[in-house]
N, C-alpha and C positions, 0 to 999 in steps of 0.2 A: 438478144441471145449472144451473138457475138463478142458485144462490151463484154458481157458476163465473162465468159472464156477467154477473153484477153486479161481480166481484172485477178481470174483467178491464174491462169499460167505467170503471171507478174509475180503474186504473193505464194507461187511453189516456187518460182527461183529466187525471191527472196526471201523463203525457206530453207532454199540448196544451199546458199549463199552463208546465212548466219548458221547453219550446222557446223559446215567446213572452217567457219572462224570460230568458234566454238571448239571444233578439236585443239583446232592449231592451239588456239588456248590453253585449252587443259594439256596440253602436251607440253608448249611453255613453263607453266606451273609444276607439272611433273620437275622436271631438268631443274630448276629454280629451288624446289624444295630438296630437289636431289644435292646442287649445287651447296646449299646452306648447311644440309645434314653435314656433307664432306669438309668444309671449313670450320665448323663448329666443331669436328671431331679434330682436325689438324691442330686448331687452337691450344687444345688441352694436352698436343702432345708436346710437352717442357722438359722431355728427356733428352741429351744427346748423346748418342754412347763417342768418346773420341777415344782410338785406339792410339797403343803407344805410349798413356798417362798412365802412371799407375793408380788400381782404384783404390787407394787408402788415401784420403784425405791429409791423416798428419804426416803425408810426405813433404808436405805445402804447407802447413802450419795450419790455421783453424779451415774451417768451413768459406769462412769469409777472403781468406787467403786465396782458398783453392781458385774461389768465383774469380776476384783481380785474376790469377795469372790466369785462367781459362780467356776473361774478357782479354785480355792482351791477345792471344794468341787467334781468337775469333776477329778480333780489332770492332770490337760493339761497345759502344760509352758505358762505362762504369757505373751511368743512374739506372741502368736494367738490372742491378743486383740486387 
């Protein structure tokens, strides 16, 4: 009888035991999935407003103008355009 209730108090705290890891998990995963939504939303933002420029592009001549002097003034290599 004894065995018995030592065998089962073992397999309730190694119950208690994988619950609590178990949260801790899913609560990892929360954060992680929270983490990825957030980066995946930052990715797509490709806007930058820079104040001080004027927004008409043919101040700068084409589109592709405007990009070079922006990259100049960011200092980011010219293959991101």
């Amino acid at each position: 009888m004894e065995e018995a209730e030592s065998r089962i108090s073992r397999l309730e705290d190694e119950a208690g035991a994988r619950q609590s890891s178990q949260e801790m998990m899913e609560k990892q995963l929360e954060d992680t999935q929270w983490k990825l939504t957030d980066l995946e939303d930052r990715m797509r933002r490709n806007n930058l407003r820079v104040l001080g420029l004027g927004s008409d592009k043919t101040e700068y001549g084409t589109g592709k103008d405007y990009g070079l002097y922006t990259s100049e003034i960011l200092s980011y290599p010219k293959s991101y355009l």
